[in-house]
C-alpha positions in Angstrom: 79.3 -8.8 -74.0 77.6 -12.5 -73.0 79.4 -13.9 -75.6 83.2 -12.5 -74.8 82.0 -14.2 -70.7 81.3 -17.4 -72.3 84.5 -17.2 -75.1 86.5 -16.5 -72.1 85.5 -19.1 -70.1 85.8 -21.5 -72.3 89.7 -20.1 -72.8 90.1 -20.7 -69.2 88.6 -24.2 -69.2 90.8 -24.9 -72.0 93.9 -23.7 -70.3 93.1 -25.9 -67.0 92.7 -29.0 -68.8 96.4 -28.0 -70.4 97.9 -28.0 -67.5 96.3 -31.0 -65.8 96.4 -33.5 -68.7 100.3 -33.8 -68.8 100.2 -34.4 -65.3 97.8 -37.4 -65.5 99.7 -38.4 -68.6 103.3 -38.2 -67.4 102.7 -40.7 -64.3 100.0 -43.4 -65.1 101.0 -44.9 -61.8 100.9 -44.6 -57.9 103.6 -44.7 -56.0 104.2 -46.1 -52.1 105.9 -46.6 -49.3 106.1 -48.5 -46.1 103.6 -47.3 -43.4 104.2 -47.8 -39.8 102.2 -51.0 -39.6 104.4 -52.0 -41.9 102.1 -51.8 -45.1 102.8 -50.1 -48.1 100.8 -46.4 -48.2 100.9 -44.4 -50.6 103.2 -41.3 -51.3 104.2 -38.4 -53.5 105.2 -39.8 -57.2 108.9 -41.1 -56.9 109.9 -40.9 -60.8 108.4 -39.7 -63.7 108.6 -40.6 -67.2 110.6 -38.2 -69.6 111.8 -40.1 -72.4 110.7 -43.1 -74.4 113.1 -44.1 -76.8 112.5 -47.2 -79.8 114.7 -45.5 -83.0 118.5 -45.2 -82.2 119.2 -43.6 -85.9 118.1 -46.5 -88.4 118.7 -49.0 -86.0 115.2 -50.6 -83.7 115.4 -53.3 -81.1 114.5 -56.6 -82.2 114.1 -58.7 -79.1 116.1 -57.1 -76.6 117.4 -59.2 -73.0 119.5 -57.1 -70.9 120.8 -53.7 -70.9 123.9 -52.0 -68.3 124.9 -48.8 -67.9 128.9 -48.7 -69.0 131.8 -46.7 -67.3 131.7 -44.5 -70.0 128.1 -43.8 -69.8 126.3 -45.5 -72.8 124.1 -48.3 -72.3 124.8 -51.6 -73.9 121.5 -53.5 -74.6 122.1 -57.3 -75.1 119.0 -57.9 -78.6 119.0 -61.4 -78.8 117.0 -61.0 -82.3 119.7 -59.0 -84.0 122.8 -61.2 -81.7 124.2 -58.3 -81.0 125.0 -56.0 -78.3 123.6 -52.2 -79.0 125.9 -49.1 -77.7 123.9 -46.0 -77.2 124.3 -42.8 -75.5 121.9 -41.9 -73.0 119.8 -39.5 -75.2 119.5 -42.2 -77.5 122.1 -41.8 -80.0 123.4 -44.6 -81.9 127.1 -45.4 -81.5 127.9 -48.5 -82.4 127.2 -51.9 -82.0 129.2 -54.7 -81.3 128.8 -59.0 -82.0 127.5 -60.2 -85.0 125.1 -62.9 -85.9 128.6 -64.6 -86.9 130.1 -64.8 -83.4 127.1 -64.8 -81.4 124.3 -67.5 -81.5 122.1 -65.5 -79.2 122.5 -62.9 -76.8 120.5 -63.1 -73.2 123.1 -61.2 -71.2 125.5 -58.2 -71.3 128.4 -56.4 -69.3 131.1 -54.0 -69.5 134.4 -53.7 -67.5 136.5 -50.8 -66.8 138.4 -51.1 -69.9 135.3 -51.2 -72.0 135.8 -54.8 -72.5 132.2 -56.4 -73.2 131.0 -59.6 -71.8 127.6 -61.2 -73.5 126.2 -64.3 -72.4 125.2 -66.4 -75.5 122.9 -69.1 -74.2 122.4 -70.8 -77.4 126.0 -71.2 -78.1 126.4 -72.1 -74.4 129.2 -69.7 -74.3 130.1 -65.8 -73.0 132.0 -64.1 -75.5 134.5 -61.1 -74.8 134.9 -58.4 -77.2 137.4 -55.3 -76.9 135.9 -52.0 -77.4 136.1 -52.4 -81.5 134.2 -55.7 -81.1 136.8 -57.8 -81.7 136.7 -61.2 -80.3 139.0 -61.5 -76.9 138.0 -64.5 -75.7 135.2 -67.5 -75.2 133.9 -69.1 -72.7 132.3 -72.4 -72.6 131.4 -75.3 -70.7 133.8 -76.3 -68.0 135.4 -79.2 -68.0 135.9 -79.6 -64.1 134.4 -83.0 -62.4 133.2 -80.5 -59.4 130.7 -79.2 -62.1 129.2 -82.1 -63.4 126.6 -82.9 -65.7 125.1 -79.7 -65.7 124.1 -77.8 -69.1 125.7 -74.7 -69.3 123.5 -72.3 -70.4 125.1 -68.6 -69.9 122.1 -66.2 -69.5 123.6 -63.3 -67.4 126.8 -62.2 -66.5 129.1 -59.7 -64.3 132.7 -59.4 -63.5 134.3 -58.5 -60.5 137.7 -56.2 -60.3 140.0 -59.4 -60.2 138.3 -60.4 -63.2 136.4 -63.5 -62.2 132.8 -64.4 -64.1 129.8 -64.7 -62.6 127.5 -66.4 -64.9 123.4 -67.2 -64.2 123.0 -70.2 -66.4 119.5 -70.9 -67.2 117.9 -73.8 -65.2 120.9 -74.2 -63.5 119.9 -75.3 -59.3 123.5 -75.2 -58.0 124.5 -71.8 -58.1 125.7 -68.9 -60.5 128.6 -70.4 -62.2 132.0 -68.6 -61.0 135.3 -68.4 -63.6 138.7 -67.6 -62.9 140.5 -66.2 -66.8 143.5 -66.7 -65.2 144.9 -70.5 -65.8 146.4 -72.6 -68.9 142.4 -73.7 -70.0 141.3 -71.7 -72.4 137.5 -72.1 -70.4 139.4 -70.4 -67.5 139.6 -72.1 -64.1 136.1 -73.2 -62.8 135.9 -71.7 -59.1 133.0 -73.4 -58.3 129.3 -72.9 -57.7 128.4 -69.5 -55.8 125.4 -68.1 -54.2 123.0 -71.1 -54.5 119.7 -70.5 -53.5 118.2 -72.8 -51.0 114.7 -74.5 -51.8 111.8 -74.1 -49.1 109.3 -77.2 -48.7 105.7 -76.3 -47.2 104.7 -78.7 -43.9 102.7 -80.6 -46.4 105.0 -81.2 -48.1 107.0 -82.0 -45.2 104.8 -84.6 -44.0 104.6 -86.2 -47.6 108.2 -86.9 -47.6 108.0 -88.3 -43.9 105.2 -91.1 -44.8 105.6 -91.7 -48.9 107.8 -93.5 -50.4 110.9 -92.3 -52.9 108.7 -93.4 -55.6 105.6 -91.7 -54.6 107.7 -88.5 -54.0 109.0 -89.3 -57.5 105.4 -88.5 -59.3 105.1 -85.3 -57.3 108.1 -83.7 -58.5 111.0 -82.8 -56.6 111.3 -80.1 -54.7 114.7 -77.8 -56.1 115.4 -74.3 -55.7 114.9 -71.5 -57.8 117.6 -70.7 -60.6 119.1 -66.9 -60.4 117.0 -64.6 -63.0 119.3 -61.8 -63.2 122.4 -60.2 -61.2 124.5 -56.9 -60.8 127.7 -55.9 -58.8 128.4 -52.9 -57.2 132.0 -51.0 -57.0 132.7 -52.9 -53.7 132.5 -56.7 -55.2 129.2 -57.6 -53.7 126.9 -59.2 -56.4 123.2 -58.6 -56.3 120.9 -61.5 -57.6 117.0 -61.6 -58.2 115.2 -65.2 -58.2 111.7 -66.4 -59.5 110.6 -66.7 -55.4 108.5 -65.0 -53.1 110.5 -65.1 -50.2 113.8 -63.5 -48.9 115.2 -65.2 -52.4 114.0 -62.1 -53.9 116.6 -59.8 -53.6 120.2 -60.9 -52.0 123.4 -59.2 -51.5 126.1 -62.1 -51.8 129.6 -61.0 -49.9 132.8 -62.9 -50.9 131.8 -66.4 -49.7 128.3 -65.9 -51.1 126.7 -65.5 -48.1 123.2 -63.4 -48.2 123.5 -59.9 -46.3 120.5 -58.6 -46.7 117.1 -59.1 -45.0 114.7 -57.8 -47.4 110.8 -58.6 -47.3 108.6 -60.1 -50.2 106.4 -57.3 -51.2 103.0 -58.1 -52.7 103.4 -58.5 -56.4 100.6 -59.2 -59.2 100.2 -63.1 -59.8 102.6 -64.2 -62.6 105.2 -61.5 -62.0 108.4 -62.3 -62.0 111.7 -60.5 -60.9 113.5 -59.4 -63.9 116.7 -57.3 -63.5 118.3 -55.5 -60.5 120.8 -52.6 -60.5 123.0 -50.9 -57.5 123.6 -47.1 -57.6 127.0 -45.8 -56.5 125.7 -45.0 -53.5 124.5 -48.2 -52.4 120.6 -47.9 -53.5 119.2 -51.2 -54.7 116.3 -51.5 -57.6 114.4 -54.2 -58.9 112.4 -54.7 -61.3 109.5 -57.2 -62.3 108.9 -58.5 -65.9 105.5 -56.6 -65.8 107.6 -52.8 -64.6 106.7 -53.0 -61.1 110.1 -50.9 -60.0 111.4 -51.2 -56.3 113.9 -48.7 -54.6 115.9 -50.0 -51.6 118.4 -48.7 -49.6 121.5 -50.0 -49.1 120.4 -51.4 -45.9 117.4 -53.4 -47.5 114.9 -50.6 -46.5 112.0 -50.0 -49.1 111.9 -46.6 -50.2 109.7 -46.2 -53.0 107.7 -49.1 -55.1 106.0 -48.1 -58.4 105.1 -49.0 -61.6 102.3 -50.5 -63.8 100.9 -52.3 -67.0 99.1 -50.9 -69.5 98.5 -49.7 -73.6 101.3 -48.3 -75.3 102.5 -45.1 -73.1 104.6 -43.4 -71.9 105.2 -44.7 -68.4 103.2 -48.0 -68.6 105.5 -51.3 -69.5 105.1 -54.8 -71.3 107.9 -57.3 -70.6 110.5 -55.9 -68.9 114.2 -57.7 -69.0 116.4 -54.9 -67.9 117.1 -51.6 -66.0 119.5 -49.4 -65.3 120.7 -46.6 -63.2 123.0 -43.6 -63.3 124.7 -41.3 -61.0 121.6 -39.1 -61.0 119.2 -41.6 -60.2 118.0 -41.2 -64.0 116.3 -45.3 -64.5 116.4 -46.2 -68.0 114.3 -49.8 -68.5 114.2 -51.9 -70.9 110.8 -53.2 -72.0 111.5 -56.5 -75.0 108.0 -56.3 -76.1 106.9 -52.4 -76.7 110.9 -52.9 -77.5 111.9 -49.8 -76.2 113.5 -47.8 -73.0 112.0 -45.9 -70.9 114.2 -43.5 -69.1 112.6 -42.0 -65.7 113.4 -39.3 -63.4 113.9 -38.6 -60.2 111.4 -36.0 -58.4 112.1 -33.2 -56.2 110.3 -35.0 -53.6 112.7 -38.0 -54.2 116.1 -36.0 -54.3 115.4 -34.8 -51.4 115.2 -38.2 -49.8 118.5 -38.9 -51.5 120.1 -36.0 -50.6 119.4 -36.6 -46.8 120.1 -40.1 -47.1 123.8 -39.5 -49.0 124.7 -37.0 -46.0 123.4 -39.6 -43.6 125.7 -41.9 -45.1 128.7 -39.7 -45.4 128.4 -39.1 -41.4 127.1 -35.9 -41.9 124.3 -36.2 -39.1 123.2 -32.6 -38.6 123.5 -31.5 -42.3 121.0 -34.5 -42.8 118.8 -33.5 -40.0 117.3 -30.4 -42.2 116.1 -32.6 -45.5 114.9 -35.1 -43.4 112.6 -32.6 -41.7 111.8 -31.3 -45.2 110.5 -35.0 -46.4 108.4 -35.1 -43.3 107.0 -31.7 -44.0 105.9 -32.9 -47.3 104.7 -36.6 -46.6 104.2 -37.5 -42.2 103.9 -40.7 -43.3 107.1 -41.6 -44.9 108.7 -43.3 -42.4 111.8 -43.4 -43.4 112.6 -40.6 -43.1 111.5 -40.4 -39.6 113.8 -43.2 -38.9 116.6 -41.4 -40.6 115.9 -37.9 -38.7 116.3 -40.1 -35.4 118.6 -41.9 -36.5 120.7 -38.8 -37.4 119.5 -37.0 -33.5 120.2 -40.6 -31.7 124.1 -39.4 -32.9 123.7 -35.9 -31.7 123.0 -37.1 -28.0 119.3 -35.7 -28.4 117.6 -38.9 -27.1 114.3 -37.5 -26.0 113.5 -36.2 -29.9 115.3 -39.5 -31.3 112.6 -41.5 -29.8 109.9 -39.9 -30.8 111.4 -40.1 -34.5 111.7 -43.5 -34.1 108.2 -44.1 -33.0 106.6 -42.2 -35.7 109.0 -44.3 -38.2 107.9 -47.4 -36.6 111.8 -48.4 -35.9 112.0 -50.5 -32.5 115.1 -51.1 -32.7 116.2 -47.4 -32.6 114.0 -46.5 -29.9 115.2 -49.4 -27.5 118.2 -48.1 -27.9 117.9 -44.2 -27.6 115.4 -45.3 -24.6 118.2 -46.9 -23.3 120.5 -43.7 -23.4 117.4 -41.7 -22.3 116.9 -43.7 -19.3 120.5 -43.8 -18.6 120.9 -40.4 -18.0 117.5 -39.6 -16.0 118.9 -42.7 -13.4 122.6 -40.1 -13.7 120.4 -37.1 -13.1 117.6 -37.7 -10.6 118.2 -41.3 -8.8 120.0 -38.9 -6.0 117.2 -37.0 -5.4 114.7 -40.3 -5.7 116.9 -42.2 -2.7 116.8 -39.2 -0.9 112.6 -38.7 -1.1 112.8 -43.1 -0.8 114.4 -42.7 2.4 112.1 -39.9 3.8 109.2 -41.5 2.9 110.3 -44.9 5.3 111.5 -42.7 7.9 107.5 -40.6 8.0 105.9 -44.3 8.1 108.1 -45.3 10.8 107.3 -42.3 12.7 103.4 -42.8 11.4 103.2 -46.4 13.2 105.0 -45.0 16.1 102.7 -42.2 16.4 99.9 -44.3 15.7 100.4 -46.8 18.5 99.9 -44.4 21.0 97.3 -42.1 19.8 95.6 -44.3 17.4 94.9 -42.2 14.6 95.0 -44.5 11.6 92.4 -46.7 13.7 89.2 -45.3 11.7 90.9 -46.0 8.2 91.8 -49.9 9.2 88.4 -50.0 10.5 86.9 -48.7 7.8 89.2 -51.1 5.7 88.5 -54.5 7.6 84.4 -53.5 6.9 85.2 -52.7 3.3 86.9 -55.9 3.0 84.1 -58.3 4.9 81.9 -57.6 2.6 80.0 -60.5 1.0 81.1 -60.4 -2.6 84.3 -57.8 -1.7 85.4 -61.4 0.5 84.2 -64.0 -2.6 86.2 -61.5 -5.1 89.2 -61.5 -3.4 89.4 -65.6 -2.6 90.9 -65.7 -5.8 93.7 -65.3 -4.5 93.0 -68.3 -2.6 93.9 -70.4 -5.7 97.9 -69.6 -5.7 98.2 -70.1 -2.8 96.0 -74.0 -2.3 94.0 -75.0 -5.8 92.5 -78.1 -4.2 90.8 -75.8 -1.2 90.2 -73.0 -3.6 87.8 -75.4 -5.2 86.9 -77.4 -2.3 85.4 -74.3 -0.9 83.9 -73.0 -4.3 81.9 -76.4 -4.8 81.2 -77.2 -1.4 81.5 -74.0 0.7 79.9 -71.3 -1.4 83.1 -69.1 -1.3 82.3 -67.6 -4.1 79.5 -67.3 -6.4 78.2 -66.1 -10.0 78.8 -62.2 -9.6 82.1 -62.6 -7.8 83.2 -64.5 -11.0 81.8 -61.9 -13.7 83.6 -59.4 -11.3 86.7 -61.4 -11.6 87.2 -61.6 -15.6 85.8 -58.0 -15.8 88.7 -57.0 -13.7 91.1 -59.4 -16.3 89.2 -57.6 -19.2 90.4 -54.4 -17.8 94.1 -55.4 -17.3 94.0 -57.6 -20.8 92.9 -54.2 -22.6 95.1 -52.0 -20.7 98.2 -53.8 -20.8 97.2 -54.4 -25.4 96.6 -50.7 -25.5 99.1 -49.1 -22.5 101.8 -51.2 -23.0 105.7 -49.5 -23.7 106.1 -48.8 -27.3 108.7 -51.7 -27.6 106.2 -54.4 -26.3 102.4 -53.3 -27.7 101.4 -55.3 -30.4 98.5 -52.6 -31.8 99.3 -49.5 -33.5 99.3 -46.2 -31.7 95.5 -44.4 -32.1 93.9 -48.1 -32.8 91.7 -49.5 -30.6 88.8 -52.2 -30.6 87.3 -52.9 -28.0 84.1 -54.5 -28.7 86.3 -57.4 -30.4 88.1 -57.6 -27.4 85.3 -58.6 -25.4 83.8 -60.9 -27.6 87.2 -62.8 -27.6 87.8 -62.5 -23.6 84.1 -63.0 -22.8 83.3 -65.1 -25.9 86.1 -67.9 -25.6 86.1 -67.7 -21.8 82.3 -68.9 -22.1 82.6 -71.4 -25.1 85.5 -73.3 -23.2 83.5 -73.3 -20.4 80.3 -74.6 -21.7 82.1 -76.9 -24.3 84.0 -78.4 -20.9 80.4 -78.5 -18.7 78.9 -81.0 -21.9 82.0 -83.0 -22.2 82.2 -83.5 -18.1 78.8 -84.7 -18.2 79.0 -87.5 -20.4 82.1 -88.6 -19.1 80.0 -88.3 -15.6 82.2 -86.0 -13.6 80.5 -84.5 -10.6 81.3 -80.3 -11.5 78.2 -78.0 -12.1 78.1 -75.5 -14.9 78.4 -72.6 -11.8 81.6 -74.7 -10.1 83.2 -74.7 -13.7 82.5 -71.2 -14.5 83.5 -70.2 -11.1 86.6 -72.0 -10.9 87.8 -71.4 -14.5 87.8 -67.5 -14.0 89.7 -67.9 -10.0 92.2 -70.1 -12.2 93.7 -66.3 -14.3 94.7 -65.2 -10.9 98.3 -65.5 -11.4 97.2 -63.3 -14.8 96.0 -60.8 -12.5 98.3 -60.5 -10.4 101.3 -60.6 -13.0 99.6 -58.1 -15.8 99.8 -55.1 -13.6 103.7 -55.9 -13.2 104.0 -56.6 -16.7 102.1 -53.1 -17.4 104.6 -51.6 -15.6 107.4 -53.0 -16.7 107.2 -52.7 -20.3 106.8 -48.8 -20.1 110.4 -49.0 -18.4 112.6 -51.4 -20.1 114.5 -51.8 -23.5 115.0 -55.3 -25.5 118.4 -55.9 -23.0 116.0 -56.4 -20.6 113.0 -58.1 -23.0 114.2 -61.4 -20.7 112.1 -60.4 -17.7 109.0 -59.5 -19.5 109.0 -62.7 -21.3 110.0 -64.7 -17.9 106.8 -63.0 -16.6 105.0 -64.0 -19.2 106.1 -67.9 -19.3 105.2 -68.2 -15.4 102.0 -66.3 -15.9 100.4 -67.9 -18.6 102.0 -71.9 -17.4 100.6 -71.2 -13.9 97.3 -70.5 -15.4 97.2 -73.6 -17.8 98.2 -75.4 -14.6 95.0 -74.1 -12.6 93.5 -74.7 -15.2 93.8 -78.4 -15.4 93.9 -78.8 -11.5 90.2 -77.1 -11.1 89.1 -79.3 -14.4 90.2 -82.7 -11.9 89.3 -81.7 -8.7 86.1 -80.4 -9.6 84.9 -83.3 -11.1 87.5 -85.9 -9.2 89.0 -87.5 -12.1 92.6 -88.5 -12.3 95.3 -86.8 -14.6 94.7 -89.5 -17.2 91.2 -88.2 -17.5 91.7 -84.4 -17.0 94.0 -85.0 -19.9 91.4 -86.7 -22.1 88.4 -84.2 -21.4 90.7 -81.3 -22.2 91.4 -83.0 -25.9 87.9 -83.8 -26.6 87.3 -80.1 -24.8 89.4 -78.6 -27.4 87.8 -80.9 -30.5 84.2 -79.6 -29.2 85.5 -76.3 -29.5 86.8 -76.6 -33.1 83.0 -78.5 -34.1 81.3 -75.2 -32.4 83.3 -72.8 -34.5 83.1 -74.0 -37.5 79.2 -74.6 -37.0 78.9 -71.1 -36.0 80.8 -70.0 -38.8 78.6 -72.0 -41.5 75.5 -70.6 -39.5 77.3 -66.9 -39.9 77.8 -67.4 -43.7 74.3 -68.7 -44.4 72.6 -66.3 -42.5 74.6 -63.4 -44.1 73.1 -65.0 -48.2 69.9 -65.3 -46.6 69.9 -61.3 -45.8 71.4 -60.7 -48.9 68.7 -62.7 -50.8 65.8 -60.8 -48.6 68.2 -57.5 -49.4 67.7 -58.3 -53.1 64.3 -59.4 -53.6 63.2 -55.8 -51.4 65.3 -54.2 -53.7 63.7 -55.8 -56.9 60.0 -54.8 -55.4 60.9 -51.1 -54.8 62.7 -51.3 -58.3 59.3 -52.5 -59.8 57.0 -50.6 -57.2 58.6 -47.7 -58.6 58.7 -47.8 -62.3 54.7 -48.7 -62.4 54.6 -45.2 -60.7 
């Protein structure tokens, strides 16, 4: 009996570790998305690995470059080892191959029209060949022999074609653009169109500077500064061609429109060091993926909007890649990619999780706002934090009229934009609805006050309140608070009477930048949606004090030393004093600023931003005044102490900081050598 429990057990066991090992084994990588924040978070897995495919009958990849998914369905895989271009079915089945090492030299690139036509870019024969369908040869393009190109090598490493049958050709090295032919003309070469879609070089403020003070010469033996050559490129059904660059910048991924202008605004996503973009494919519906030499895979939408990013390096498995030079797509969102080393395709597939995004997103597309509005719901019942599809759910009730719900969408997706704009609607039709009825209660309210002073000249009745009022407000530090206010109005008898008068002392001062803690944290935290710059639920305030408090103090004391040896006549106290009576036009203008950004949209970002400019420049003014008058020195040397102010600031940080670092290995030596003794203490017992 014992031993059928423990036989049965170990049956069950058995059976669990069944059914959880090909899930380990089909996805040996995570997948993400973008957060609110925006970072990437992670999310359910996006595609799975199904198929890995290296023998296509008795034919292997060599060294394959490029792969693309023809109109008829096959992929064509450009194996520059074998100079040839592969035809397979999608299950893997051999068809036929096409190019020979007789016509071809190499082949880097690969693509196929409408009529089946293929195009391979043979970069050692500097040349694109076109073969029919039966592989014969149609036609051969080489170098141009058109002044506006130049000197330029032509070294064909990609290629596409658009419907008018104009080449697009990446040629490797080349800084000017993709190469763009016309077939149509009495040169054999075709009719050189010019260059197309350069990419533009970026220079860092160092670098800047260098080319400011050296000399041509000196520049010469740092290298010049060129852009990035195109690594790969697509184009979709509507004649916009997709590129990928070598860069980490919005070079990564562009959409190039007629006149090769970039239409897309997509963000560098941290990669690995040493990856490089590889390939890039369009779906029909307008999705964008890219893919990195070492398999990290990217889906966008057609807007630029990350959707999924995926992928990893590893041994020889299924789902883990080498060196990857291609990828493709299909009409089911089936990715095949091409790894040249493991020489193989992988072909992955879409999850449930992930055609439901797509379905959503297609009926988005297709104006089909409340048919979308159910997957989109579906998406967030499975993952909250995929915020695309809260964008997309208020993006689709935004179009219903249902602003209240849209914005809420749009907050949770992190989507500015959107909200401003169903706020706007929102707000709209609350002024249509109830600004009546808030005149109406306006009006009443002036009339009962009118009536209230009336009343209350002749019987007096408000007299106890103003009394107790003009008491509240004659109290010592009550009075010494509030002649901050003073400053706005008269600076130099603000700090006439705070150095000379005793207007104001040490507690009214800590009363005063506790009260612009309070407004500094409320207005960070409390702030409308549009204008906070923390997350919602994220809150810190202990290193909010130690920056208001903190800075507040080391400016001040940095000022105090540096006005004493340049013998100016202000007291720690009058500088201390002074500096927190100079935020009064902060204090006054947060609270309006509070207010406002809970009520307006980006239309009306101008007045927040005009509040902002005054605020802050009439502070920095203060600022300086109370630095002169306090001590009596003239603008010249306000100016100067401010500089050496700010210098003495830098010298304290950075002290502080080497202080912080060797205080934090002299804990961790003590940490270690306790450690060690207890280590010891208790093996000898």
């Amino acid at each position: 009996m014992k031993m059928k429990r423990v036989l049965s057990f170990l049956v069950v066991l058995l059976v669990l570790m069944l059914a959880v090992v090909p899930a380990q084994a089909a996805t040996p990588y995570r997948t993400y998305t973008v957060g609110t924040t925006p970072q990437l978070v992670e999310t359910q897995t996006a595609y799975e690995p199904v198929r890995y495919m290296t023998d296509f009958g008795d034919v292997t990849l060599d060294d394959p470059q490029d792969m693309r998914l023809g109109p008829d369905g096959n992929l064509y895989i450009a194996d520059n080892g074998e100079r040839y271009v592969l035809v397979i079915s999608p299950k893997g089945e051999l068809i036929k191959t096409i190019g020979s090492k007789k016509t071809l030299r190499s082949a880097y690139g690969v693509f196929v029209d409408d009529n089946l036509n293929v195009y391979v870019a043979d970069q050692n024969g500097n040349q694109v060949v076109a073969f029919d369908q039966d592989g014969n040869v149609l036609r051969t393009f080489t170098k141009p022999d058109h002044p506006l190109y130049g000197d330029a090598p032509f070294k064909p490493n990609k290629v596409v074609l658009d419907k008018r049958g104009n080449l697009y050709i990446a040629s490797q090295g080349s800084t000017n653009g993709i190469v763009q032919i016309s077939p149509a003309g009495d040169d054999e070469n075709g009719e050189f169109l010019g260059y197309y879609g350069a990419n533009t070089s970026s220079v860092s403020f160092v670098m800047a500077i260098m080319q400011q003070v050296l000399s041509d010469e000196q520049l010469s033996l740092l290298g010049s500064v060129v852009p990035p050559s195109v690594t790969n490129l697509t184009i979709d059904e509507k004649g916009m061609v997709y590129t990928v660059s070598p860069a980490d910048d919005f070079r990564v991924l562009r959409r190039l429109n007629v006149a090769g202008t970039n239409t897309l605004n997509v963000k560098a996503w941290v990669r690995n060091d040493g990856e490089t973009n590889a390939a890039v494919a369009v779906h029909p519906s307008g999705s964008i993926f890219t893919v990195t030499n070492s398999g990290t895979i990217i889906e966008y939408s057609s807007e630029g909007d990350l959707l999924f990013y995926f992928g990893s390096t590893g041994t020889t498995r299924i789902g883990n890649f080498s060196t990857v030079t291609g990828i493709a797509v299909d009409a089911d969102y089936n990715l095949y990619v091409l790894d040249s080393q493991q020489k193989c395709i992988q072909v992955l597939q879409p999850t449930e999780f992930t055609n439901l995004v797509h379905e959503a997103y297609t009926l988005f597309k297709d104006g089909k706002y409340a048919a979308s509005k159910a997957p989109w719901t579906q998406v967030l019942r499975m993952n909250s934090m995929f915020t695309y599809a809260s964008v997309g759910l208020g993006e689709a009730l935004y179009r219903e009229n249902n602003f209240e719900e849209a914005m809420d969408a749009f907050r949770n997706g992190g989507n500015y934009n959107g909200y401003s704009d169903a706020f706007w609607e929102q707000r709209s039709t609350m002024m249509h609805d109830y600004l009546g009825t808030v005149l109406i209660w306006l009006v009443v309210i002036i009339v009962a006050w009118q009536v209230i002073k009336r009343l209350n000249r002749r019987f007096h009745f408000l007299d106890p309140i103003g009394k107790a009022w003009r008491w509240f407000t004659g109290l010592k530090y009550v009075r010494q608070t509030g002649f901050c206010l003073h400053m706005l109005r008269n600076p130099y008898d603000c700090c006439y009477g705070i150095k000379r008068e005793g207007k104001a002392g040490w507690l009214s001062a800590c009363v005063v930048m506790l009260i612009f803690f309070v407004e500094f944290v409320l207005n960070k935290y409390f702030s409308g949606f549009l204008f906070k710059s923390t997350p919602d639920g994220y809150y810190e305030l202990f290193n909010d004090a130690v920056l208001v408090f903190g800075v507040f103090l080391m400016l001040v004391i940095c000022c105090y030393l540096v006005c004493t040896i340049r013998e100016g006549e202000a007291r720690l106290k009058d500088l201390f004093i002074g500096g927190a009576y100079a935020l009064a036009p902060m204090l006054v203008f947060q609270p309006i600023n509070l207010l406002l950004s809970n009520v307006l949209t980006y239309n009306e970002e101008f007045f927040i931003t005009l509040i902002n400019f005054v605020s802050i420049g009439w502070t920095v003014v203060l600022i300086v005044l109370v630095i002169m008058y306090m001590n009596d020195y003239s603008f010249k040397q306000t100016l100067s102490t401010i500089i050496i102010t700010a210098f003495t600031v830098l010298v304290m940080v950075c002290l502080m900081f080497v202080l912080y670092v060797l205080i934090s290995q002299l804990v961790d030596f003590l940490a270690s050598i306790y450690g060690e003794v207890v280590y010891r203490f208790v093996k000898k017992v």
